[in-house]
N, C-alpha and C positions, 0 to 999 in steps of 0.2 A: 504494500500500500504506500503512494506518496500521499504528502502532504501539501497542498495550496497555500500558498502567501495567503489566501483571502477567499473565503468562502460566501455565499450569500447569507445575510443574517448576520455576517459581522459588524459589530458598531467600528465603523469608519473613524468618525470623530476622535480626535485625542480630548484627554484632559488638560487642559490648558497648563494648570498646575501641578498636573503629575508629570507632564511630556511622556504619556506611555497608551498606545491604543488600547481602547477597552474590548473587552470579550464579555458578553452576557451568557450568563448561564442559565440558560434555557431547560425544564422541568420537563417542558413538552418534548422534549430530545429523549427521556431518560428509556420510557417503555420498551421500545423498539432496539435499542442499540446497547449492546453490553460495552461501548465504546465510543461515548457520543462525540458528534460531528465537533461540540464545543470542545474536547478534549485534543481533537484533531490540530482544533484550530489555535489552540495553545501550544503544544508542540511544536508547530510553524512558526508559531510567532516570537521564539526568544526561551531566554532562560529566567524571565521573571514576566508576567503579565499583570495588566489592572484587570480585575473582574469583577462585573453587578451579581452579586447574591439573590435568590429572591428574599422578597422580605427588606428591601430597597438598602442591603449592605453593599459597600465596596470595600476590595479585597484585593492584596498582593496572591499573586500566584505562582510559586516557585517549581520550573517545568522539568528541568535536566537534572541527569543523576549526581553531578558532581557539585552543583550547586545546591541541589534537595539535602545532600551526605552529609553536606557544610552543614546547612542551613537546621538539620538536624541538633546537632551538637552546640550551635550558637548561644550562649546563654545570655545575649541580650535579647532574641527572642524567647520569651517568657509564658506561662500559659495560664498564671491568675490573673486576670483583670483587674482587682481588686490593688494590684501594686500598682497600676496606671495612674497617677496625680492626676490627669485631665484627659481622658481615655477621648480619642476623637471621634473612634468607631461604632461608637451608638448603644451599643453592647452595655444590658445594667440598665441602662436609661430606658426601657421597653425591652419587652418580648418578642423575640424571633424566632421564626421556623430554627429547629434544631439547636438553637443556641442553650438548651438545659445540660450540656455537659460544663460548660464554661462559666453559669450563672448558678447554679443550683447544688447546694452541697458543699463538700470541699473530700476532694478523694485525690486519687494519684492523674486524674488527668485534667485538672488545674489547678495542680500545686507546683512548687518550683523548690531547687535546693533543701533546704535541710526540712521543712515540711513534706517533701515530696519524697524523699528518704525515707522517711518519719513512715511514712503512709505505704510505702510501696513495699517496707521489711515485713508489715504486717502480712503478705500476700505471697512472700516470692518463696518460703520454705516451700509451703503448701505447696503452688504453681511446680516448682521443681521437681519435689515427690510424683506430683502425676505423669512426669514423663518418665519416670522408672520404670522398672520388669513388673513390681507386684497391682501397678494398673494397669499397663500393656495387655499384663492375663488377661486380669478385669475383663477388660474393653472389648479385647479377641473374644473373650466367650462371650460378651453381650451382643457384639457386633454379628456373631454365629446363629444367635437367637436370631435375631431381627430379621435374618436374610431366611431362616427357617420358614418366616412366618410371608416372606412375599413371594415363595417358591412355589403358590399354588395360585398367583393372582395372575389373571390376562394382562394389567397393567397396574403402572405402580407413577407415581410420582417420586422422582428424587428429592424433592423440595423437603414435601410433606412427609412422604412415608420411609425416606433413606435418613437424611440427613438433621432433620429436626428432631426424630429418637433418639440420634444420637447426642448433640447436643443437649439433648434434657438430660438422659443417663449420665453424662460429665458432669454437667453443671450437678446434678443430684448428686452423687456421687463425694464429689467436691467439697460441697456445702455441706452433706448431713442430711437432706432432707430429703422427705417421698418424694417420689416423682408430679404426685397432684398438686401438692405445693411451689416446686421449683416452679413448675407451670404458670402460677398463678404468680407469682411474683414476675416469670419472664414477657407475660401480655401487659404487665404495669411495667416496665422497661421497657418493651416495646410505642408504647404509647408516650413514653418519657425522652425517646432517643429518634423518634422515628418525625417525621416533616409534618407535624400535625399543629393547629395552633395550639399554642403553650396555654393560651388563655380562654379555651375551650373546657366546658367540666366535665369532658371524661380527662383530659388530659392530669388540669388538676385534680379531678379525681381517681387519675391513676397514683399521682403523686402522695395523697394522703396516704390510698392503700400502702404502698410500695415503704412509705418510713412506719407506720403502726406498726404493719407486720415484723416487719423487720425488728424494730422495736421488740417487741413483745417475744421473738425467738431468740433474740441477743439474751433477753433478763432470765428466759428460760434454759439457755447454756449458760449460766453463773456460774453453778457446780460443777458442773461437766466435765470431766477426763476425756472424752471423745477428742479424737486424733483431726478430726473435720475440721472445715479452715472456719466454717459460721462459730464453733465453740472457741476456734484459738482468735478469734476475733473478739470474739466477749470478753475472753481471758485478759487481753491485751487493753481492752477498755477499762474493766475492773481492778487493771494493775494501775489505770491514770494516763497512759501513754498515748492514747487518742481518746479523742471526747466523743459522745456517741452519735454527733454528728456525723463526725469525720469517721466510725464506725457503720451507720446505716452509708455513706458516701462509697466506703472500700468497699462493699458487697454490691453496689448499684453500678459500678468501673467494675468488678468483676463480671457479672452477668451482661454488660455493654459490648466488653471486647469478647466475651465467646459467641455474640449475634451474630454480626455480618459475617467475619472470618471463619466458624465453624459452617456454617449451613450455608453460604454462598461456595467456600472451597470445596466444599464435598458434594455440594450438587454441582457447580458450576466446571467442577476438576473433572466429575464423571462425565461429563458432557462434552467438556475435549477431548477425552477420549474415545467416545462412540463416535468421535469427527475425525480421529486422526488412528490410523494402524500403528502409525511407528509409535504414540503415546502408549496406547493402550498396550504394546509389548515393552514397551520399558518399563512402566509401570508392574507387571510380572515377572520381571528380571530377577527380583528381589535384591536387598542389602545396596549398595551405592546405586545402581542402577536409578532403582526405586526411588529412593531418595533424590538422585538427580533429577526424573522426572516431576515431582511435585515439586523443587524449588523453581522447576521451568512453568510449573503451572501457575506458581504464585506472583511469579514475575510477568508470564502474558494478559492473567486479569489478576490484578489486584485486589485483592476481597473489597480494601476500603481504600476507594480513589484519591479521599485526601485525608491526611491529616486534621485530627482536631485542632480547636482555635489556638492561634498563635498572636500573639502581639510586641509591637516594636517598643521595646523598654527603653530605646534612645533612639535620635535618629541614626541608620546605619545604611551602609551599601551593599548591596547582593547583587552578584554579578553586575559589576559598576552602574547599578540602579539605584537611585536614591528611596528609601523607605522613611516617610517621617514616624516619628517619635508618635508612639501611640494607633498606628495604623493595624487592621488585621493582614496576617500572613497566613494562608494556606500552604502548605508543601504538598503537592500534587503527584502522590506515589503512581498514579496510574501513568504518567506520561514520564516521570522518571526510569520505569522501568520499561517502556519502549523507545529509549533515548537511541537514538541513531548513533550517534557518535560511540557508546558504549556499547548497545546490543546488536550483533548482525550474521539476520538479520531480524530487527526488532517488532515487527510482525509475523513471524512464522516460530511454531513450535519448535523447540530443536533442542532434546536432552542426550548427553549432557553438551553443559556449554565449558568446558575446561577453561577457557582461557577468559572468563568473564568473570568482575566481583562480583559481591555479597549482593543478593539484593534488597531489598529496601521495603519488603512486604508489610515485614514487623515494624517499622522506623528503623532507628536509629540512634544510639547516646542516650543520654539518661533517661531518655523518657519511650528506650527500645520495648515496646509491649512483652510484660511480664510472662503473658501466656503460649510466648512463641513456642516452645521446646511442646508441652501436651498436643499444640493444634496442630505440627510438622506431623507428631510421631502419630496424633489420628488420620491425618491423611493415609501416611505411609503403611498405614491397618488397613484401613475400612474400603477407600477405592480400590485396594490389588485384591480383597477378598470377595467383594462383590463382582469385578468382572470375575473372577476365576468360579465363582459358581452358580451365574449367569455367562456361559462361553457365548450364547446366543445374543446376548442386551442390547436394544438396538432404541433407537429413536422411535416412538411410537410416530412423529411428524418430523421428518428430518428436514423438508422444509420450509417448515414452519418457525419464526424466528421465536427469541426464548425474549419475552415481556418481563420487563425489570420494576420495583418499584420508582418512584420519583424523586428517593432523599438524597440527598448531598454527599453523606458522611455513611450512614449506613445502607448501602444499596445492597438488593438482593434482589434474586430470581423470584418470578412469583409462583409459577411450576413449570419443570422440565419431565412429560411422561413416556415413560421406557415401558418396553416391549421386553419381559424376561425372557421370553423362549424358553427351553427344556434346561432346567437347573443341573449341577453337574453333582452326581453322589457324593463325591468327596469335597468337605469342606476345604479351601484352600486359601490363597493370595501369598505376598509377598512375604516371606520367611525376613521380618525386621524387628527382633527384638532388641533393645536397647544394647548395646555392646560399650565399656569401656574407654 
């Protein structure tokens, strides 16, 4: 695929006072395109863009991998609002689509420096544990159930009926809790994270639910000995070390970052595979192979196209572009990891890539998502087991395009449905248990 200096629909106009064209990000693009035309047209345009938010924000856009990588690690880009003296970008002063990660709470993904330390040690033993062997089992045997139970169905959705089992059985799992609870706390996360108005009452009343509960299961692991991250989170409150703000805040960032990433990579990963031969065999390679292929999956779609909010704590330069002091900055993983100059070529699948970096799925520097290592090592399970006992899986409408939701930040599939064909007796997939 090339890219166009200028597509139709692009705001021509500069900003007078930014000197930088603008790109509108159009909502009405999202359905249709796992890669919209606006993403395109960022890419062409540079390694920093202005861009209209809906919800009438403007916004830097950081496009290239090597300025994304920087721009990562930068700690004058900031991500409390709250440290802002004179915040320019509207954020705090009213409610926007999506802006309750950045306004709402205080957890690890807007805090900065030693709050954000503070906040993140609460999460990262737990997080670690689960990419170990004694959940790997876990998961392998739950993941065996699961595929049990769709080996008799004409079709199936990946969305629904692959990929959001498993994300519950984690997040369960994880936390301590039923399954019909995690549930219900992840449709109040969803309504909290997702492009809905903030100042509608289901939203805020997903909000009340989502901290009561919460509330009320923190006071009921007081005692607790459970090994569960919900109990070592109470533990951690009742020792004084976070307040129970910032305790309901760490479980509502946990349950955030396993949405898009879990259930977008595991339906959207199987889906390049029933498009691509040589995916779907590296994928069964098992041990590097395997692995190589899901980091090639995570870099052609990036579960979450951008980065949560970012702001300019001073005025600074990114790629010799001036950002004033106070402005928001997006890093735009989706276009970083189709960088032309880094990836080639950066629209075709192609595992492995030996001689390319790290990429950029998870971020980057202090604020690299805590839950990368569990949601690698689920991929590297659940996609080589499901094709290997479905040989036949195939696109119930192959072509038919896969309709996405509308959000920003959390995008996702809305369903992708597969055609199992004749299941194979032996349970199988990629032989990838944790190794040393």
């Amino acid at each position: 695929m090339t890219f166009p200096a200028d597509l139709p629909g692009d705001t021509s106009a500069s900003d007078a006072s930014r000197g930088c064209p603008m790109v509108e990000v159009d909502p009405a693009q999202y359905p249709d395109h796992a890669f919209p035309p606006f993403l395109e047209r960022l890419l062409a345009g540079g390694p920093v863009r202005r861009i209209s938010i809906p919800g009438d924000l403007d916004a830097w856009a950081v496009t290239r991998y090597a300025d994304a990588r920087a721009a990562l690690r930068d700690p004058r880009l900031i991500k409390d609002p709250l440290r802002l003296a004179n915040p320019g970008h509207g954020l705090g002063r009213g409610r926007h689509l999506e802006d309750g990660i950045a306004v709402v709470g205080r957890h690890m993904l807007n805090t900065d420096g030693p709050d954000h330390v503070r906040l993140r040690a609460t999460v990262t033993a737990a997080l670690s544990a689960s990419a170990g062997p004694p959940w790997a089992t876990s998961v392998g045997v739950e993941i065996q159930r699961l595929l049990a139970t769709l080996a008799d169905r004409a079709q199936f959705d990946l969305v629904d009926d692959f990929a959001r089992p498993l994300q519950l059985f984690y997040l369960s799992t994880l936390l301590g809790l039923p399954l019909t609870q995690t549930n219900d706390l992840l449709t109040s996360v969803t309504w909290l994270s997702g492009p809905y108005d903030p100042q509608s009452a289901v939203v805020r009343g997903a909000h009340r639910h989502f901290g009561s509960t919460v509330s009320r299961l923190l006071d009921e692991r007081r005692a607790g000995e459970e090994s569960d991250l919900l109990t070592h989170i109470s533990r951690v409150h009742r020792q004084g070390s976070i307040s129970r703000r910032e305790a309901i805040g760490v479980v509502s960032a946990v349950m955030i970052g396993a949405g898009a990433t879990t259930v977008t990579a595991l339906s959207y990963g199987t889906f390049l595979a029933l498009r691509s031969a040589g995916l779907r065999h590296e994928l069964l390679a098992g041990h590097a192979r395997t692995q190589a292929a899901v980091e090639e999956i995570l870099r052609f779609h990036t579960p979450v196209p951008f980065t949560t909010w970012r702001f300019a704590r001073e005025p600074l330069q990114i790629a010799d572009t001036p950002i004033p002091q106070g402005d928001i900055v997006l890093i735009c993983l989706a276009t970083a990891s189709r960088d032309p100059l880094v990836f080639d070529p950066p629209d075709a699948l192609r595992a492995p890539r030996p001689t390319s970096p790290a990429i950029l799925s998870f971020g980057h520097g202090p604020h690299h998502c805590s839950g990368a290592a569990p949601a690698r090592l689920l991929l590297r399970i659940a996609i080589p087991a499901l094709l290997a006992r479905f040989p036949q899986l195939r696109l119930t409408a192959p072509d038919t395009p896969v309709r996405w939701n509308d959000a920003l930040l959390d995008r996702r599939p809305l369903a992708i449905h597969v055609t199992p064909g004749q299941p194979s007796d032996a349970a199988g997939g990629a032989d990838d248990r944790p190794t040393a």
